[in-house]
C-alpha positions in Angstrom: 75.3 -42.9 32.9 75.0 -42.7 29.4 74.5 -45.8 27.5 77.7 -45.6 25.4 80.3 -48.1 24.9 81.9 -49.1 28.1 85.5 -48.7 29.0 85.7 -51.1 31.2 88.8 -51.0 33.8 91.9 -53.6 33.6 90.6 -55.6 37.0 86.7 -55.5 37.3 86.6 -57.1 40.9 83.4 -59.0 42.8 83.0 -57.8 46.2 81.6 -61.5 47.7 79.7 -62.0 50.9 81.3 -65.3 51.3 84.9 -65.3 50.0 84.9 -62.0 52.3 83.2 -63.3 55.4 84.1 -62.2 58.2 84.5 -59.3 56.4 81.3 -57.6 55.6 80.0 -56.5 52.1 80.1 -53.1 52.6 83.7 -53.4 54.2 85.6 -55.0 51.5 84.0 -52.6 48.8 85.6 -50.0 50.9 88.6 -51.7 50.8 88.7 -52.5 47.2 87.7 -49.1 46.2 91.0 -47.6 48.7 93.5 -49.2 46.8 92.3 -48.3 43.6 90.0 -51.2 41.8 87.3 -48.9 39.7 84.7 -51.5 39.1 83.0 -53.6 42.1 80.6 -55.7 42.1 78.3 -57.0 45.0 77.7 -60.7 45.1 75.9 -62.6 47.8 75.6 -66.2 46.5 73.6 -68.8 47.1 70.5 -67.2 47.8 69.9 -67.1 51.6 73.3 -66.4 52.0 72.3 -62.5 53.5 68.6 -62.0 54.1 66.8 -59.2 51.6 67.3 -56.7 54.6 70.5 -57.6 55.3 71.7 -57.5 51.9 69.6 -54.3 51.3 71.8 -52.8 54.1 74.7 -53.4 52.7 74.4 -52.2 49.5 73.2 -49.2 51.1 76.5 -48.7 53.3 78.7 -49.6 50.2 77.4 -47.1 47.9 77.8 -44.6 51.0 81.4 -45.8 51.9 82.8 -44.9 48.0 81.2 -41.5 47.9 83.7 -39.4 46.2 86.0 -42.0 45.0 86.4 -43.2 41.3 85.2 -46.6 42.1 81.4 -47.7 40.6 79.5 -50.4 41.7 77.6 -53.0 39.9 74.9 -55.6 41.6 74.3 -59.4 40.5 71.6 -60.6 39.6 69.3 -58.8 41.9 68.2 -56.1 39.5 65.2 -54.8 42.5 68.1 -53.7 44.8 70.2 -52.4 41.7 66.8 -49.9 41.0 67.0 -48.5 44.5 70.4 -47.7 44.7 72.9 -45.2 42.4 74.6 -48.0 41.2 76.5 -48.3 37.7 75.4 -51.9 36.6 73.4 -54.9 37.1 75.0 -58.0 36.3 73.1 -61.3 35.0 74.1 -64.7 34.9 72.4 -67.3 32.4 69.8 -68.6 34.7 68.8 -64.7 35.9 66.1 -62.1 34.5 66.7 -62.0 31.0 68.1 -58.6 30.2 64.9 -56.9 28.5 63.1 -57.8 31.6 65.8 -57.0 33.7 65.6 -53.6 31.8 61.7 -53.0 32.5 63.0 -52.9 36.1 66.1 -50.7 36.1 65.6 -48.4 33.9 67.2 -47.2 30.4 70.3 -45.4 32.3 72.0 -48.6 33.8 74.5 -50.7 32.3 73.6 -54.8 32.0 76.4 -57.3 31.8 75.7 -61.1 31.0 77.4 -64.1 31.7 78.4 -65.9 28.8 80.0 -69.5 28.4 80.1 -70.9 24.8 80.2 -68.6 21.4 76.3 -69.6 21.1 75.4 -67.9 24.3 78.6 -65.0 23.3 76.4 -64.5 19.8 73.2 -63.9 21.0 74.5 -61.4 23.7 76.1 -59.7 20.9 72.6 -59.2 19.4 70.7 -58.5 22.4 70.1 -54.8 22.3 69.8 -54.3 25.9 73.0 -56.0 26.9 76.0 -53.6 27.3 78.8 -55.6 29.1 79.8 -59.6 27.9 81.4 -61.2 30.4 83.4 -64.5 29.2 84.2 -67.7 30.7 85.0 -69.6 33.4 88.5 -69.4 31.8 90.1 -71.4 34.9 88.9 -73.8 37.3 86.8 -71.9 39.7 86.0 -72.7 43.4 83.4 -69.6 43.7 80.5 -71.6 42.2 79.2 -74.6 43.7 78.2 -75.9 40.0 80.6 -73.9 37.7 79.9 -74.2 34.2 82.8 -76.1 31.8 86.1 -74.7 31.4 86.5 -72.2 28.1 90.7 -71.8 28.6 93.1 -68.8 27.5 92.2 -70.2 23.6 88.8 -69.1 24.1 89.7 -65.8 25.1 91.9 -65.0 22.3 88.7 -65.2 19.9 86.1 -64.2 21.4 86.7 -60.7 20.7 86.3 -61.5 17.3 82.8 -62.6 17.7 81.5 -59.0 19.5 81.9 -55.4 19.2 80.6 -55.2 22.6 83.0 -54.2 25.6 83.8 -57.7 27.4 85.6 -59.5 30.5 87.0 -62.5 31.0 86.2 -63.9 34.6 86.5 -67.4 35.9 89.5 -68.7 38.2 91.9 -65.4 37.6 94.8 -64.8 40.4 98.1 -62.4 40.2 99.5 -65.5 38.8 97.4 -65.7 35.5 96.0 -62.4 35.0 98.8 -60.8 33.1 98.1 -64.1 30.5 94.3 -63.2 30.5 94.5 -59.8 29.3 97.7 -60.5 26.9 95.3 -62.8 25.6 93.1 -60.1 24.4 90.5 -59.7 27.2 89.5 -55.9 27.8 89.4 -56.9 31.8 90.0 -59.1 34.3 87.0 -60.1 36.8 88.8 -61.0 40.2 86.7 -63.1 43.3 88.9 -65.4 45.3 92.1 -63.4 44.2 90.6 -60.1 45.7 88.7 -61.2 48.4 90.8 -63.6 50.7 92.0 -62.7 53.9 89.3 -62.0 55.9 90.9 -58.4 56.8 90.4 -54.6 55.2 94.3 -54.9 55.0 94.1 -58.2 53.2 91.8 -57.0 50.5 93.7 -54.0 50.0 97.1 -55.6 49.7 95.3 -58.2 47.3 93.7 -55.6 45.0 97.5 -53.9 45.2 99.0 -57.0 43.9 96.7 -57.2 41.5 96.5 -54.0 40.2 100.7 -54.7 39.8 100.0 -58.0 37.6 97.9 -56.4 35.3 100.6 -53.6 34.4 102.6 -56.6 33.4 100.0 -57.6 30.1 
């Protein structure tokens, strides 16, 4: 890809080993990508959770499983797997590679999104050349982390697009009930984990990602 400004899709969605279990990685991405969601990423938190091989696997079978679809994928955090694979993004959280090093590793071609959770952190991803994607929040509550970081709220959202030029996401506790407030709010997407990935069926996730993909026309 070239390294111009993003257009990121309405739902961005996080393809997660756990929320999906017993639905496999590779599975629910396929799912996901069926009923339309453009942007996946692959998450396998806490570490452990999938073993390096394992993981490897599965990234390997979900970037074989949307051949010829519009859907990209992006990896967290682990930007060794994202330089193996034809992936669209690495994503990085606060506590990951910093994104220059990150960079060294995959390359000038690949998009890098950070986490971001206060306007500090929000400035200095503005200004950090390497960073291409500014992901926002935990808006809402979130069970997904087992230490999620304080609350930012809708308010939050509604300014921080005045702080970057950058293309950015709002992610953190998002459902079909909320979303259509998130992006009237003025987030450029939505980044979906529980909402998406419950059920513990391809039918589920697809449904899900349907219902979803519903809300959002309502912003």
């Amino acid at each position: 890809m070239s390294r111009e400004r993003l257009a990121p899709p309405r739902i961005y969605a996080i393809a997660d080993a756990r929320a999906l279990a017993p639905l496999s990685l590779a599975d629910g991405v396929a799912a996901m990508a069926e009923a339309g969601i453009r942007w996946i990423q692959l998450r396998a938190k806490p570490a452990g959770l999938l073993s390096d091989r394992d993981l490897y696997r599965e990234v390997e079978s979900a970037c074989r499983r949307i051949e010829g679809t519009p859907a990209r994928l992006w990896i967290d955090d682990r930007a060794d797997l994202a330089a193996l694979f034809p992936v669209f993004g690495l994503h990085l959280g606060q506590a990951d590679l910093p994104p220059a090093a990150a960079r060294r590793t995959v390359g000038a071609e690949l998009a890098i999104g950070l986490s971001t959770h206060d306007p500090e952190q929000l400035t200095q991803a503005d200004a950090d050349d390497e960073v291409d994607l500014i992901a926002v929040g935990p808006v809402f509550p979130t069970t997904s982390k087992d230490a999620p970081d304080p609350v930012v709220g809708l308010s939050w959202i509604s300014q921080a697009g005045r702080l970057t030029a950058k293309p950015w996401v709002a992610i953190g506790g998002i459902t079909t009930e909320n979303v259509s407030l998130v992006l009237a709010a003025g987030a450029e997407s939505a980044v979906v984990l529980s909402a998406i990935c419950s059920g513990g069926s391809a039918g589920a996730i697809r449904r899900n990602a349907e219902r979803l993909l519903a809300a959002e026309g309502a912003a």
